[in-house]
N, C-alpha and C positions, 0 to 999 in steps of 0.2 A: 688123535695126537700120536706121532712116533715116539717110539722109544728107545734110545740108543742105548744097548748093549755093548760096555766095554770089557774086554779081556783082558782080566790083569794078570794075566800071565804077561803080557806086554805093559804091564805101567808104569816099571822101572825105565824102560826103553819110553814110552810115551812121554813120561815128565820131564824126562830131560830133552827130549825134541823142544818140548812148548816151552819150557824156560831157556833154551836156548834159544829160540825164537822168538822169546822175550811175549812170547801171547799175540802177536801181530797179526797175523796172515788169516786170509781169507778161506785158507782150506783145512784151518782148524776143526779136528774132529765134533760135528756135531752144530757147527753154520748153518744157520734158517734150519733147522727141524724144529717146529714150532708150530702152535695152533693158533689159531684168533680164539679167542675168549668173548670178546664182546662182539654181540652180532648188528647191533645199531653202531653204524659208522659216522654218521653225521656228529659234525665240529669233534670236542675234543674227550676220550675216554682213559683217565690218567688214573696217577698216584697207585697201584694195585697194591695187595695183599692176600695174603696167602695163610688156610691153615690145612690142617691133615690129622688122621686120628691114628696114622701108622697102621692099617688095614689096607688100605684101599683108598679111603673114599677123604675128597677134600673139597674144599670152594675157593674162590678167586672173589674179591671183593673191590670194586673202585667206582670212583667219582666221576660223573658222567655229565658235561655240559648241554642243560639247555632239556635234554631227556625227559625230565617230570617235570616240565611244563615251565620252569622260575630256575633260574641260576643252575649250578650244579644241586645232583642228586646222587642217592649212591644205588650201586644196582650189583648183580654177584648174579655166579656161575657155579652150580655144582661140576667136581670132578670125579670120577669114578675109574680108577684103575688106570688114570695118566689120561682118557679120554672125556672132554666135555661131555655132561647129562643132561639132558633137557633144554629148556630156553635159558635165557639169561632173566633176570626177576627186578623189581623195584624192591629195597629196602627201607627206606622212609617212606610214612604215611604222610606227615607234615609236610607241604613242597615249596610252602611262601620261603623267598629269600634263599639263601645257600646251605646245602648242608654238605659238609666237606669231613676228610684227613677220616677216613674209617678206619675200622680195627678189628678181629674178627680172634674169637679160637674157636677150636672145637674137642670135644670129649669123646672119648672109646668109642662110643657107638655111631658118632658122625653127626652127634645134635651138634647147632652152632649157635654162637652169640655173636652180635654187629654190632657196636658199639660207633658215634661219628659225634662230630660237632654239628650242631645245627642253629644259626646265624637269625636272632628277633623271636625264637620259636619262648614264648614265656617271660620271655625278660631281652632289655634292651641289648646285651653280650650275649657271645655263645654261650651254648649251655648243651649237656653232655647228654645224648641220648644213645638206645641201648633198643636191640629188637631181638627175642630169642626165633630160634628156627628148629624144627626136628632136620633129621636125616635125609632125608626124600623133599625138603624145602616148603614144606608148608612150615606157616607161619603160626608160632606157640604165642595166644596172648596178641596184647598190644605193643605198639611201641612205648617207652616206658625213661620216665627224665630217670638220669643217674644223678648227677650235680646237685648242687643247694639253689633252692631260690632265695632265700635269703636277704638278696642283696641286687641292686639295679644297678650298678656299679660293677662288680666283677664281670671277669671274661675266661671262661672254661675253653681248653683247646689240649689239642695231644693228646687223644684216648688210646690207651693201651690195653687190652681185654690179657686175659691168664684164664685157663679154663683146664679144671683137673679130669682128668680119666672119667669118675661117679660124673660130672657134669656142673661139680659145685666151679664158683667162678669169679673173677675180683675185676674192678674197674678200676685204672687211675688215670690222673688226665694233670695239668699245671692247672692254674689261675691266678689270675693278677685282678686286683682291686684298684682301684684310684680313689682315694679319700678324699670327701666330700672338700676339705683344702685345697688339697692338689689339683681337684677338678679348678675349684675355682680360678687357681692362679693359673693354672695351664704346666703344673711342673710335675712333669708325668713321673720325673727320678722319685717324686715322691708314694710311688704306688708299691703297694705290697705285693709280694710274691711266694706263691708255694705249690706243694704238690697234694693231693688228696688219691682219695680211695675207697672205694668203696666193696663191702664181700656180699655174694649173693647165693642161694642152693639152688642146685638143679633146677627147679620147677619158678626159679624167678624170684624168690619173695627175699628183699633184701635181709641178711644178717646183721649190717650194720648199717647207720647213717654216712654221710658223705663226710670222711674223717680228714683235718690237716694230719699230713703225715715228718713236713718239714716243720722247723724253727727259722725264724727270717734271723734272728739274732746270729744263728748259724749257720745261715744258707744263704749266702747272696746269688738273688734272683732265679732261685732253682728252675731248671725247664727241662722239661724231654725225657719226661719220666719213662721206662721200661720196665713191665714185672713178667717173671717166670712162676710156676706153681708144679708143687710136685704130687706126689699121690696120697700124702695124708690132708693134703689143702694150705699147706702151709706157702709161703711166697715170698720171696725176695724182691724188695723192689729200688732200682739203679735209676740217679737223674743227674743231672750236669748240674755243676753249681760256680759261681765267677768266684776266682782267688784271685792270682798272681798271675794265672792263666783258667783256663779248663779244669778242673779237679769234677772226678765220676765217685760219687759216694753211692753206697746201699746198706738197706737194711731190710731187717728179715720180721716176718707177722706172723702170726699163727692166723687160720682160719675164722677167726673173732676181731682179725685184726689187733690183736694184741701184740705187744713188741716181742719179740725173740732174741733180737741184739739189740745193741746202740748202732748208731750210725757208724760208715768207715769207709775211709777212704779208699779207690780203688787203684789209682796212678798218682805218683808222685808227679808233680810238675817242677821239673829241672832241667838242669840241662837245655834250655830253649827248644824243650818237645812240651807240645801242647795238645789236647784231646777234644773229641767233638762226635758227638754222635754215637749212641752207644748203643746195641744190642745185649739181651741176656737169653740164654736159654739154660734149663735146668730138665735135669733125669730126674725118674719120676720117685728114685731115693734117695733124693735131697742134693748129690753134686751138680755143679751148677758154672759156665762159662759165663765171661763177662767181656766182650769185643766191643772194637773202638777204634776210628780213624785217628789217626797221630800226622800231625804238622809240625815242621820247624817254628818259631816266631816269623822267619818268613815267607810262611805259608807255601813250603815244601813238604809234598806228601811225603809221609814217611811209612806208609801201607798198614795195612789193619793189625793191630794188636789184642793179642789174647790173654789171658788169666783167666784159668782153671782152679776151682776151690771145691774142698770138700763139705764144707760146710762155715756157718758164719764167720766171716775176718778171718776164716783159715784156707789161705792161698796154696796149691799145689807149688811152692816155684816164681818166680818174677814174671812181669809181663812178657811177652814177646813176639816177635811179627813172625805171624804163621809163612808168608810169601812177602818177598819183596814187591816193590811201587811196580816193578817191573812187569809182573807178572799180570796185570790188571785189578788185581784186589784193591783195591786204594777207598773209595767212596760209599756209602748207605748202605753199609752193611746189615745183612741180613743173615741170624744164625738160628739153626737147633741142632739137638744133643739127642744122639741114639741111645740106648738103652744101656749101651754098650759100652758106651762114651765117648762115639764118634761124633768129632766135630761137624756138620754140615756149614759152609760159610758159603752167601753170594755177596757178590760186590760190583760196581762198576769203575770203569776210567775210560777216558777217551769215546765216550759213547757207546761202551759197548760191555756189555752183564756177562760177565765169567763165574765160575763154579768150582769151588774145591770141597775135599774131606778130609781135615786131620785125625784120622786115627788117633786111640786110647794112647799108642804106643809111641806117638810123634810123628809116626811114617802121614807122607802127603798123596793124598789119590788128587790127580788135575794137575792144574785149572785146567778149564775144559771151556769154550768160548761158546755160550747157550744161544745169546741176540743173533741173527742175522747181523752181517758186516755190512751191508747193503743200508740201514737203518738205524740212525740212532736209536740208543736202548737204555733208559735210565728207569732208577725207583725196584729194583730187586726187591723181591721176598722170597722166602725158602722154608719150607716144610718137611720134613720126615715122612714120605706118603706109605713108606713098606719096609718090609728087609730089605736094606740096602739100596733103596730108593727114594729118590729128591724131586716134589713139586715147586718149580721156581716158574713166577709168573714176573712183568716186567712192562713196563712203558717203552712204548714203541713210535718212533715219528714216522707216520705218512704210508706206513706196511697196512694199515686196512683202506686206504685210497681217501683219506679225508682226516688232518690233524692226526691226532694223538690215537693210540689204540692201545687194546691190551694184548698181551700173549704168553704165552705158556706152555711147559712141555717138561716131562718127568725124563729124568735118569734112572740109569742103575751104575752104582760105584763100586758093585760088586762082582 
């Protein structure tokens, strides 16, 4: 994988080229320098993600059709130092029917956790399963249900992994029920909905059971839960809930999952700006970013918005959009938080995954255009892989010669 080295002794003179070029052009610093990730190219190898332990060392994770034999499967790629290690690997054991939407972190030393839905695997709905991995990708253990079974009825989906430095580590995911009425009459408004979670230690063995984390009374229709984790294992966790519009609520757990706060609200919904899609990254002493795509009611981007807090319900300052629509940030954003307190944000628009870093200070390093112009490029994710370096990996049309592919390629914003 290349690595583009920028001089920012030029990156006052840089950003304002690209913002006045509005992020356009094909000779943007740093077009097609990228890797293929996934070496099996047949049909379609989508959705990726990305973690990093800030050493060096990270993995690439996505959903691969047709590959394990039965629908999509998930498979990953170690990174080492910006450059693919070894083969690329099967992550589910289980391969009947689809296993889909993965989730991956990893801790100090480069162990990692895969978290994915997996489609009839126990029960008739998805249901949340989980594989841990050392360093070097051998595989710790079996793979292992997160979710409740409970219930034949529910449908678990949206895993999101949080994985602290020590290794200890939280699962949350949505789930909707349909009551055994609603099934019958066919009135699905009438099904229930919430977010769950679940805390596990290092070595796998769960801390808690599979906890509701919402209230339906005060949560309509929660979904798309996000959680961040800092270094004493504590975690904040962010999900979308219907009001008026969009409203991003979080709340904060101790490591027992125990509450730290009440719930709270993260955007105002006024003004005919509406939210969707939310990212959270958190330092590993508690402060903690909360991004979010912003639309008019008539679903006019209005570019990714940010809010910076130091701690529970306490906001650095009002939201704000780090770059304008303009710039290409607009869509699936993806963020993490330096040590330092630099922003890391990827985003895409118009097919194509750009890169920026808000600095502690405000100051913006980028955007910086990562995809090939040549190839549509949706589904960003972004890691902290070093000092001042970014693992962003990314879906790609028809750049491995067959459907969907993955790829990947570290920065330096220093």
């Amino acid at each position: 994988m290349i690595r583009a080295d920028i001089d920012l002794r030029r990156g006052a003179a840089v950003l304002l080229v690209l913002l006045a070029a509005g992020c356009g052009s094909s000779n943007e610093p740093g077009t097609g320098d990228s890797a293929a990730i996934n070496t099996t190219t047949a049909l379609d190898q989508q959705r990726p993600v990305v973690a990093a332990n800030g050493d060096g060392r990270g993995v690439v994770v996505w959903e691969s059709f047709g590959q394990d034999g039965s629908h999509f499967g998930i498979f990953a790629r170690r990174i080492v130092d910006g450059v693919p290690e070894g083969p690329e690997f099967q992550v589910n054991s289980y391969t009947v029917s689809r296993q889909s939407f993965p989730a991956v972190g990893m801790d100090a030393e480069g162990n990692f956790v895969v978290a994915w839905r997996s489609s009839l695997q126990g029960s008739p709905g998805g249901t949340i399963f989980a594989q841990r991995f050392a360093a070097d990708g051998t595989r710790l253990g079996e793979e292992f249900r997160v979710g409740p079974d409970d219930s034949i009825r529910d449908s678990q989906s949206e895993p999101q992994v949080a994985m602290g430095a020590d290794g200890n580590f939280v699962i949350a995911w949505s789930n909707r029920e349909v009551g055994a009425l609603a099934e019958e009459l066919g009135q699905n408004q009438l099904e229930d909905r919430w977010i769950e979670a679940r805390v596990y230690s290092a070595d796998g063995t769960p801390r808690t059971a599979p906890t509701r984390t919402t209230v339906q009374a005060t949560d309509q229709y929660p979904r798309a839960p996000r959680v961040a984790m800092d270094a004493q294992g504590n975690f904040v966790l962010v999900w979308a809930t219907a009001s008026a519009g969009t409203v991003l609520r979080a709340q904060h757990f101790g490591p027992d999952l125990l509450p730290l706060s009440e719930p709270y609200d993260v955007n105002a919904v006024a003004d005919g700006i509406d939210a969707d899609l939310a990212s959270v990254a958190m330092a590993p002493t508690g402060e903690f970013v909360i991004a979010w795509e912003a639309y008019t009611f008539g679903n006019v981007p209005l570019g990714i918005f940010v809010r910076r807090y130091d701690g529970p319900s306490s906001p650095l300052g009002p939201a704000a959009v780090v770059l304008p629509p303009s710039s290409g940030l607009v869509e699936r954003n993806s963020i993490d938080l330096s040590p330092a307190g630099d922003l890391l944000l990827a985003a895409h628009a118009a097919d194509r995954v750009r890169f920026a870093v808000q600095h502690a200070d405000g100051g913006i390093f980028g955007p910086l255009l990562v995809s090939s112009s040549a190839y549509a490029s949706l589904f960003p994710s972004v890691a902290r892989s070093g000092d001042g370096r970014a693992l962003i990996a990314w879906q790609s049309l028809g750049q491995d010669g067959d459907g969907r592919g993955v790829r990947a390629r570290e920065l330096s914003w220093r």
